[in-house]
C-alpha positions, 0 to 999 in steps of 0.5 A, a space after each residue: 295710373 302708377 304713381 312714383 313715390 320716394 322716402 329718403 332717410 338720411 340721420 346725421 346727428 345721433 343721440 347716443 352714436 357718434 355723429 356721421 357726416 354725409 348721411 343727410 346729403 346722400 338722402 337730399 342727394 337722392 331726393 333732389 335727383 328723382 324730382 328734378 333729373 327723373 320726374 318724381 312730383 316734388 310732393 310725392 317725394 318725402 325726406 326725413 332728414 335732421 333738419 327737414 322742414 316739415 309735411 304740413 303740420 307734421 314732423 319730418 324729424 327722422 325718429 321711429 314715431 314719425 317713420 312708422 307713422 308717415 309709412 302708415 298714413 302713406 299706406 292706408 291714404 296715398 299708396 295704390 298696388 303697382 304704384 313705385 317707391 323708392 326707399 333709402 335709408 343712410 345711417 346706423 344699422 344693427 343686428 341684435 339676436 339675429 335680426 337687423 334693425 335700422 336706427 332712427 335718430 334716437 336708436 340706442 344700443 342698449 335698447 335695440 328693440 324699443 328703440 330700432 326699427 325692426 327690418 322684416 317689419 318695415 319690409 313686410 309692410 312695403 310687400 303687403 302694399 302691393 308696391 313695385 319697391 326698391 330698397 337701398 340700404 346706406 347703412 353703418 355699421 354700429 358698434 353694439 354690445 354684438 360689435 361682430 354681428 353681421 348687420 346685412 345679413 338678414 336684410 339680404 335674406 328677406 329680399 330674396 323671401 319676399 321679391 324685394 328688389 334690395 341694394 346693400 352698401 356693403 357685404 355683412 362682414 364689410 363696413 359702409 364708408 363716407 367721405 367728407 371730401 367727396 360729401 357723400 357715402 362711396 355707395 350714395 356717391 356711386 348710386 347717384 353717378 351711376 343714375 345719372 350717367 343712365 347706368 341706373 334704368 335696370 337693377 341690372 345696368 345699376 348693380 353692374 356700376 355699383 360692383 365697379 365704381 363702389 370699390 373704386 371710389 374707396 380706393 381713390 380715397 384710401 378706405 377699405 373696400 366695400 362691395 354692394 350687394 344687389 338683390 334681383 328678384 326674379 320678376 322684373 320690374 323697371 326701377 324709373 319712370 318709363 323703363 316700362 312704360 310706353 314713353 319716348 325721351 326727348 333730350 333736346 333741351 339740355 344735356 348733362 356734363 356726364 350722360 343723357 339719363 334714360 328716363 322719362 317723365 311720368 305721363 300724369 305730370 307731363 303737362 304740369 311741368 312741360 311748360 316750367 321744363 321750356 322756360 327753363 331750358 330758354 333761362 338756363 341754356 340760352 335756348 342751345 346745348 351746352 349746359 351743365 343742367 339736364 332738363 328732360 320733355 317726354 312724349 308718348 308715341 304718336 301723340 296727338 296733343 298740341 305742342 308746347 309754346 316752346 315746340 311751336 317757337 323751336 319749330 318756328 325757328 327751324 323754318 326760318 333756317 332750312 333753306 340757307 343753312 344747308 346751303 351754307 354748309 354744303 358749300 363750305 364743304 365743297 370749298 374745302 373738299 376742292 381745296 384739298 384736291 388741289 393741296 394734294 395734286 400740287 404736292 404730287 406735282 412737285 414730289 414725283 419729279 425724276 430728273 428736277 428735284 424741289 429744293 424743299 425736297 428732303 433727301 438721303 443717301 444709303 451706303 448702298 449706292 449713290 441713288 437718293 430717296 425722296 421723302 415727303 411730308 409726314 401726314 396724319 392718318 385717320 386715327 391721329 397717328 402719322 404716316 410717312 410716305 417714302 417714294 421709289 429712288 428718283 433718277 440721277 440726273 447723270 442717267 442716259 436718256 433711254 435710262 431716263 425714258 424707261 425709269 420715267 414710265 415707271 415713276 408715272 406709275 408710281 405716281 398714280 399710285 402715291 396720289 391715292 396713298 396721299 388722297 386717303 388718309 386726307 380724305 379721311 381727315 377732312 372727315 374728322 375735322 367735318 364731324 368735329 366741327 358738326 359736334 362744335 355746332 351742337 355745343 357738344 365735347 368731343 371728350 365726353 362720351 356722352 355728348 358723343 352719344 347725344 351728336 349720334 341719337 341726333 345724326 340717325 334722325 337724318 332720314 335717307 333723301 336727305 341732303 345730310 344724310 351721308 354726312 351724318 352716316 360718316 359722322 356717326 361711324 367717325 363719332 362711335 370710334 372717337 366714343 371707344 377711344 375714350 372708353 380705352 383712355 378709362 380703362 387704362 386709367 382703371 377707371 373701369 366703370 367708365 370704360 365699360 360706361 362709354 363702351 355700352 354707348 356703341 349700338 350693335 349697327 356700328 362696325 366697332 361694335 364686336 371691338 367694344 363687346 370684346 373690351 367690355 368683356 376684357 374690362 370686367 374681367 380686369 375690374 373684378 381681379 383690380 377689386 380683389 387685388 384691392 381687396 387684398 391691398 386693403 388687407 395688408 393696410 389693415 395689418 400694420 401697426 404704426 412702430 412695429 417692423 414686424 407689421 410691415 413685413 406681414 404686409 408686404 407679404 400679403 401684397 406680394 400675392 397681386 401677381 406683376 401685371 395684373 391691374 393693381 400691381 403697380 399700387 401693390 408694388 408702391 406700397 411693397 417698396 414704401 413698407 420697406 422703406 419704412 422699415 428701415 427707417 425703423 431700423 436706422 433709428 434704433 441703431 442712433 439710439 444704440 441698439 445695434 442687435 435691435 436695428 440688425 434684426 429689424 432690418 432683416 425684415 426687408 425682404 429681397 427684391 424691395 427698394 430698400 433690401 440692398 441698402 439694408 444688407 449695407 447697413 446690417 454688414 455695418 452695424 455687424 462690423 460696429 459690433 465686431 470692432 467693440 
């Protein structure tokens, strides 16, 4: 049977480049993140960090020696063809005569060769294994005697030789970012959001979150723009332990904040770790949902072996409230229901009089003629918004009894109809408080999608004949629409690759399915112009040069190019009218100092149709005057 490995790298403390910050927390991030949310065994997962503790009597110490060594012994010991690997590498990288070399702790510039790791080489060796690899590259850009080379390149030319699934952090002529304040690398930081939000089960699902939320996180913390690149090899190959395997998920100890992960735990270490997964799940969630710890169980299909002491007490359990619990629910249920029936029928009652109006009856008069219209309360729809009900003008009391007669059939009718116009839209949000209250008693959120898409997997277990059944039908309708508004709330956020995120939970079964089809598509569409936009941003903040008005009027040239409405515009139109502001504060500032012809020919720089032009064109008529009067 295939086993899962992983090599994680991760150099912060260089001896001859300067120090990164994160580089080490993105290689025990990820290792964390496969042992404990994805299955990998704790030994067969190996981190070479600064500071790692060592395997046995050897050293971790992420130099060339011990790298090359640990990838020997590995391949001529433990390693078997069709076995997984996952190997990440964060830190420097540079490319020297035309091929690119990752630098181990002691990698220095000037002797790239002897002390670098040569790529092909590593890559040749991962090949020649017979591995079922994917390589993802955090790699930083060092600044070498060849500080213009592109360091990348080569690295996406041998994926594409030799099949290697590859992730780059960023394209050859871009540079890697991280952030002390989120901790980690923007790449590392969106590879562990993407799995752990069960965008990372395909290379495909993680190069479509990558392309969204790498460039995102740059911008939410004001860096350039890097852009993955993904490598996808023709042959396809499952990235995660039970992407290609015969397992079933069973989510039904905890959840994750964000979103179940789709994988499973590998079938050889199911019974090492099933019985630590249960008693976990009973220590950390008090034996419900609701907690911030994702525990996975899984089982293969149609498996005979005995369940767990946990299943047992669960199964147990389940028993012992079968009988009252469905009664109770379905009682209150009609208590409701019932009460609902008469709310509306005593406000028909009270609404349709002709002749005798309520006192609490709203009333208003048109210029037309003296009749009144009667308005009645204002009740929410289905979908949150409110409707008002207005009925037919009532009859003046004044009205002749024949009048009265005929107007009175008329209202009856009318009345028939107001009621189902009043029943439905309770009717529909007696539904919702029912499915929101049903997600309250599984201890999920109605604000995450996630927990929205747990509350559905549960609810299609409901199998015809049961009692449940219709209402676990009308609550997975009710939950995949309350799961697309939330997908809507992100994209109008720009949070694209959530939006898309969210969406993709809606099944193909469900009515807004072709809805959230069509907003994926419109979404993407609006992530990839929102990047280019940014990109272009990125390049005008790249231009200026703290002093020089010039440089600011370059810039905002360079972001007039992001067209009013297109996604990013906003921002684009932010930084238009603060360069401006900018530059006339420049303007101002030579003018105190004398320098009148200076602060007159910087202010023209401001460009028409910015927040600072029509206080600039007071200014420079100002200063001409000055001039003028001397």
């Amino acid at each position: 049977m295939a086993n899962n490995w992983a090599i994680a790298i991760g150099v912060n403390q260089y001896q001859f480049f300067q120090p990164l910050g994160c580089a080490q927390a993105d290689a025990e991030a990820l290792k964390d993140f496969l042992v404990v949310e994805a299955g990998f065994l704790q030994q067969q997962c190996l981190l070479m960090t600064d500071t790692s503790p060592p395997l046995g009597d050897r050293s971790t110490y992420p130099t060339k020696e011990n790298i090359l060594l640990l990838l020997e012994d590995l391949a001529a010991a433990c390693w078997q063809p069709q076995d997984r690997l996952w190997f990440f590498f964060s830190g420097y990288g540079i490319n020297h005569n035309g091929q690119d070399y990752l630098m181990p702790i002691e990698g220095n510039s000037a002797q790239i060769e002897e002390t670098g790791i040569e790529l092909r080489t590593l890559m040749q060796s991962l090949q020649n294994a017979g591995l079922d690899t994917v390589v993802l590259l955090d790699i930083n850009r060092a600044y070498a005697t060849q500080a213009n080379t592109l360091i990348g390149q080569e690295a996406i030319e041998l994926a594409q030789e030799l099949q290697i699934p590859t992730i780059i952090s960023c394209q050859p002529e871009q540079f890697s970012h991280e952030s002390t304040e989120l901790g980690h690398g923007f790449f590392t930081a969106a590879v562990l959001e993407a799995l752990r939000s069960g965008n990372g089960n395909t290379l495909e699902d993680l190069e479509r979150y990558l392309s969204l939320r790498t460039p995102e996180l740059c911008q939410h913390y004001w860096r350039p723009t890097q852009n993955p690149v993904t490598i996808i090899p023709s042959k396809k190959q499952g990235i995660l332990p039970g992407s290609q395997t015969n397992h079933r998920v069973n989510n039904t100890s905890a959840i994750n904040s964000q979103q179940i992960l789709a994988a499973s735990l590998p079938s050889s270490s199911l019974h090492s770790h099933s019985h630590q997964l249960a008693t976990n799940a009973i220590a950390w969630n008090g034996g419900g949902y609701g907690s911030q710890t994702n525990l996975y169980s899984s089982e293969k299909e149609n498996s005979n072996s005995p369940p767990t002491n946990y299943s047992q007490a669960k199964q147990t359990a389940t028993a012992s409230t079968s009988i009252w619990k469905p009664l109770l629910w379905w009682g209150a249920s009609t208590i409701m229901v019932i009460g609902l029936l008469v709310v509306v029928f005593l406000r028909n009652q009270a609404g349709f009089r002709t002749v005798e109006i309520s006192p609490t009856t709203t009333t208003t008069k048109t210029n037309n003629d003296d009749s009144e219209t009667e308005i009645l309360p204002v009740l929410p729809d289905s979908t949150g918004s409110s409707k008002i009900i207005k009925t037919l003008p009532s009859v003046p009391v004044s009205l002749q009894n024949n009048q009265v007669q005929s107007n009175q059939l008329q209202n009856n009718q009318l009345q028939n109809n107001q009621v189902a116009a009043l029943t439905v839209p309770t009717s529909e949000l007696a539904k919702r408080k029912q499915a929101l209250s049903d997600l309250e008693k599984m201890s999920l959120e109605p604000n995450q999608a996630s927990d929205l898409s747990l509350a559905i997997a549960k609810a299609k277990k409901i199998k015809p004949g049961d009692s449940r059944y219709e209402q676990a039908q009308t609550n997975i309708q009710i939950w995949n629409g309350m799961i697309l508004d939330l997908a809507k709330n992100r994209a109008k956020q720009r949070k694209y690759a959530k939006a898309v995120a969210a969406a993709e939970l809606i099944a193909q079964d469900q009515p807004n399915y072709p809805l959230a089809q069509a907003v994926i598509k419109q979404w993407r569409q609006q992530a990839k112009q929102y990047v280019a936009n940014q990109t272009l941003l990125d390049a005008a903040n790249g231009l200026i040069q703290p002093g020089q008005a010039s440089t600011y009027n370059r810039a905002i040239e360079v972001a007039k190019k992001v067209s009013p409405g297109e996604p990013g515009s906003d921002q684009a139109r932010k930084s238009i009218n603060k360069w401006s502001e900018t530059i006339l504060e420049l303007a101002k500032r030579r003018a105190s100092r004398g320098e009148t012809k200076l602060a007159i020919g910087t202010a023209v720089l401001i460009p028409e149709g910015t927040s600072a032009y029509n206080k600039a064109q007071q200014a420079i008529q100002k200063w001409q005057n000055g001039k003028l009067q001397k």
